[in-house]
C-alpha positions in Angstrom: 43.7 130.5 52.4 46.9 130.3 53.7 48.1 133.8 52.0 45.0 135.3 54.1 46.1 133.8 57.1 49.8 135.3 56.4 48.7 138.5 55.7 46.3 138.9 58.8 49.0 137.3 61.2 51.2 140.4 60.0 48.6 142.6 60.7 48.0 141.5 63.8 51.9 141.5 64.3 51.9 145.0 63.3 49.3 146.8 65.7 50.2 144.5 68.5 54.5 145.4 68.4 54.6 148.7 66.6 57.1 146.9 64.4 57.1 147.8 60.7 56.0 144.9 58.5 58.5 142.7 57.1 60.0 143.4 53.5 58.6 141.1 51.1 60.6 139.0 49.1 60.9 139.0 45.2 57.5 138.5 43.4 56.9 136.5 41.0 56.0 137.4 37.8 53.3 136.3 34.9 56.2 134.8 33.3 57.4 132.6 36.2 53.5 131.7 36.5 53.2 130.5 33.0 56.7 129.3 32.3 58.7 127.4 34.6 62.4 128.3 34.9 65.1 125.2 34.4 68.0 124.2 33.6 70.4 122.2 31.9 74.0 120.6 33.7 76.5 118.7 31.9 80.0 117.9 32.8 82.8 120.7 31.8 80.9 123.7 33.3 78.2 123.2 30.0 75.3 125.0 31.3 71.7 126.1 29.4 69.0 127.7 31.1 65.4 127.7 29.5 61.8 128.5 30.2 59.1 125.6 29.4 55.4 126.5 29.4 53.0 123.2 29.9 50.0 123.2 28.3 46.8 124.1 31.0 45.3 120.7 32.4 48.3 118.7 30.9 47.0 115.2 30.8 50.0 112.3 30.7 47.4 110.0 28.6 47.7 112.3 25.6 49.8 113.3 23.3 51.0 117.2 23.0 52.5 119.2 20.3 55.4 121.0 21.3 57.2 124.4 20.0 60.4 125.4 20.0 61.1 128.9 20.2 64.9 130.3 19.5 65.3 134.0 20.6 67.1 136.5 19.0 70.4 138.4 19.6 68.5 140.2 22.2 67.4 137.7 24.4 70.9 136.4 24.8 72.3 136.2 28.8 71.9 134.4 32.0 68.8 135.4 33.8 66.8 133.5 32.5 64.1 136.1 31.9 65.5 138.2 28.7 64.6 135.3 25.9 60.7 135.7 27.0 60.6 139.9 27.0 61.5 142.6 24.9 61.1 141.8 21.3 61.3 138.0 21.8 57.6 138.5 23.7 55.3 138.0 21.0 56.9 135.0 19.5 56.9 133.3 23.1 53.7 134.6 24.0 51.8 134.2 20.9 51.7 129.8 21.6 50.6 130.2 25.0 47.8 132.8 24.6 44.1 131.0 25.8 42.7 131.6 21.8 45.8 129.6 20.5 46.2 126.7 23.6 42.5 126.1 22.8 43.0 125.3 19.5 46.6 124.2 19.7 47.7 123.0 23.4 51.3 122.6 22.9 54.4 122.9 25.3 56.6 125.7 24.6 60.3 125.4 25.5 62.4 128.8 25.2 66.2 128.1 25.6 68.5 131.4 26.5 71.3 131.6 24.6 74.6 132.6 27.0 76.0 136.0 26.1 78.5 136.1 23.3 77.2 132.7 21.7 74.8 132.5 18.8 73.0 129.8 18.1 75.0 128.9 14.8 77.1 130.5 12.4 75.3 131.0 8.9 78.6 129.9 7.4 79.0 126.4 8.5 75.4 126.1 10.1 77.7 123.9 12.6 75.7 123.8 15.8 76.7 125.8 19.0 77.6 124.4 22.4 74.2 126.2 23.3 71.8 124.8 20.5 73.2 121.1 21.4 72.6 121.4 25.2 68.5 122.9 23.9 68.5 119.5 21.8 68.9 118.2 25.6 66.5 119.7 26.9 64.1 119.1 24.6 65.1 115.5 24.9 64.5 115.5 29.0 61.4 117.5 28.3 60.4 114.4 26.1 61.7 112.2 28.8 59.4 113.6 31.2 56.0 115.1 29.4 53.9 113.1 27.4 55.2 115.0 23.9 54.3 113.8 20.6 57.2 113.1 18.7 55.6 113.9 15.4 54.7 117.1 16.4 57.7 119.1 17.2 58.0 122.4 15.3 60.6 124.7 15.8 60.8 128.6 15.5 63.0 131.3 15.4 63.2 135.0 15.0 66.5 136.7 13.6 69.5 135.0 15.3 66.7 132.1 16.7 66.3 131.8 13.1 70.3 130.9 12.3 69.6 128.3 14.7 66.5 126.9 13.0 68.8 126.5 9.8 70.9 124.7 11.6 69.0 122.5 13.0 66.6 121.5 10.0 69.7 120.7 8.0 71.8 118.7 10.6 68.3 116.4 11.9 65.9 117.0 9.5 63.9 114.2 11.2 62.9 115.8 14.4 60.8 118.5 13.0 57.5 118.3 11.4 57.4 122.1 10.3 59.9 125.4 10.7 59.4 128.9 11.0 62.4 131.6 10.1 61.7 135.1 10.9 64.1 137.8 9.2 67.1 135.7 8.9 69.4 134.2 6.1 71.9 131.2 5.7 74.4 129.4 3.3 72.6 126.3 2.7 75.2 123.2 3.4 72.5 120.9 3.3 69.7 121.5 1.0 68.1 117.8 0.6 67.7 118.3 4.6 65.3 121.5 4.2 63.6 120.1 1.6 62.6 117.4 3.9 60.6 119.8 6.2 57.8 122.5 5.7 59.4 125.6 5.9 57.8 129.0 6.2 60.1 131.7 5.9 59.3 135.9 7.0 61.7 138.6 5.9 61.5 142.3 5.4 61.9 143.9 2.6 64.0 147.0 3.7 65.7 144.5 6.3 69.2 146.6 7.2 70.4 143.7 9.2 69.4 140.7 6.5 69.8 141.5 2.6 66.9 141.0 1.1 68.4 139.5 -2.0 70.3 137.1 0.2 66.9 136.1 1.1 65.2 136.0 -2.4 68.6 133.7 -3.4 67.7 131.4 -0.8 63.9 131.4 -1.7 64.9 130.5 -5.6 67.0 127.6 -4.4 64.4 126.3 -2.6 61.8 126.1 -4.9 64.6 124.6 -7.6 64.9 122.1 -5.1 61.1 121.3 -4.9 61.0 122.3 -0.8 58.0 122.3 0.8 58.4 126.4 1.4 56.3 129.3 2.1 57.5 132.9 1.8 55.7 136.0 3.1 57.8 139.5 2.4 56.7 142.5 3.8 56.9 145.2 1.4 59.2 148.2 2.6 59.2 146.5 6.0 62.4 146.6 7.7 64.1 143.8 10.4 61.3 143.6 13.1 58.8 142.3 11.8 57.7 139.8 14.4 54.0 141.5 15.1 53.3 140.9 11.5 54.2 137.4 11.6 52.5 136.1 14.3 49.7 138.0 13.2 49.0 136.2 10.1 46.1 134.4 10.0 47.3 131.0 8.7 50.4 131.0 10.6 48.5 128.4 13.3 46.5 126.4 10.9 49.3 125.9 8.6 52.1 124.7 11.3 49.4 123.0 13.3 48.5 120.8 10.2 52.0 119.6 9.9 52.9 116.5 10.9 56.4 115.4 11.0 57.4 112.6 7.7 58.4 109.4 8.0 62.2 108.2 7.5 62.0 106.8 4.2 60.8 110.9 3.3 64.1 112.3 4.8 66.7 114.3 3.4 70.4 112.6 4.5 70.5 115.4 7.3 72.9 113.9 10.2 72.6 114.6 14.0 74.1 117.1 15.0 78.0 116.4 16.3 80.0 118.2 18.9 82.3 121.4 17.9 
């Protein structure tokens, strides 16, 4: 009601002056509708911006899963927008569609990683300043939203999915399931990921991620008894996020997953500071 009134008040402003009507500001978009932009502030200039979806008709007397979603390379900057569009848009978009939030009403929380950062290095799997200030804000998120702490998943798509590693293998026990899309890693801590369900994507023609890397890394987890799935896309190459999010069980499997008590842990640490 208000907007109507605005818009006839300009109107009216129009025929009675003869003045032009004024420029309007910056819409918003069906982003900044479903996801609300935030952002994280710590001392030393430490700064994180994210997105955070809530689910439709939130109630703070129940309990809500919650996904996290790490971008890839291309969805790095300081906007604020980039880690929701391009080819980070289905993995975001896929949680929050209305055939998935009624079936699965879950917060969604998409950190951007700062240009020039990665989420971790594959080497070390040694957390970046950006992937410790997400833990953050996923922790104030928890602070604030009525979040089920056995139901936090985390998901990530190329780089997104070095960060995943990471953080599966340095606290195991925040996660009740993973999801790595076309990525690889040196495994420092194998008893972690065998602590939590882990469904892993690759391509098979993947330019960017050797596909024999990838088939190394399956074989050591099923050695290790993991709780692992692995989907390969015959002849596919690095983007191969439609196909992913497109599988059928992909909701019913990570929806099932709750996260496993301590005593079922691997001896995954928190993560520490660089």
């Amino acid at each position: 009601m208000r907007a109507l009134r605005y818009v006839l008040f300009v109107l009216l402003l129009v025929l009675i002056t003869g003045y032009p009507a004024p420029a309007r500001t910056a819409e918003l978009t069906q982003d900044d509708i479903d996801f609300r932009k935030l952002t994280i502030d710590k001392p030393n200039n430490q700064h994180l911006n994210y997105r955070l979806f809530v689910p439709l008709g939130y109630d703070s007397k129940r309990k809500y899963p919650l996904v996290l979603f790490l971008h890839g390379a291309a969805g790095r900057g300081s906007d604020n927008i980039k880690q929701l569009t391009g080819g980070n848009h289905i993995g975001t978009h896929f949680w929050i569609s209305r055939e998935v939030q009624n079936t699965f009403p879950a917060f969604v929380l998409v950190p951007q990683c700062p240009s020039g950062e990665n989420w971790s290095e594959p080497e070390l799997n040694r957390p970046s300043p950006a992937l410790l200030l997400t833990m953050d804000a996923l922790l104030k998120t928890q602070r604030e939203f009525s979040v089920d702490p056995d139901r936090v998943y985390v998901v990530g798509q190329s780089m997104g999915g070095l960060g995943v590693y990471s953080l599966v293998q340095n606290c195991p026990n925040q996660w009740a399931a993973a999801v790595v899309i076309s990525a690889f890693d040196n495994f420092t801590n194998l008893l972690a990921l065998t602590s939590v369900p882990l469904w892993v994507f690759q391509g098979g023609a993947d330019s960017s991620v050797p596909i024999d890397t990838v088939r190394d890394m399956v074989r050591q987890l099923k050695k290790a008894r993991a709780d692992l799935r692995y989907t390969e896309y015959h002849k596919a190459g690095h983007e191969i996020w439609d196909r992913a999010f497109a599988e059928p069980d992909l909701l019913p499997w990570l929806s099932s997953r709750v996260r496993k008590t301590e005593g079922q842990l691997g001896s995954g640490s928190p993560p520490q500071k660089p």
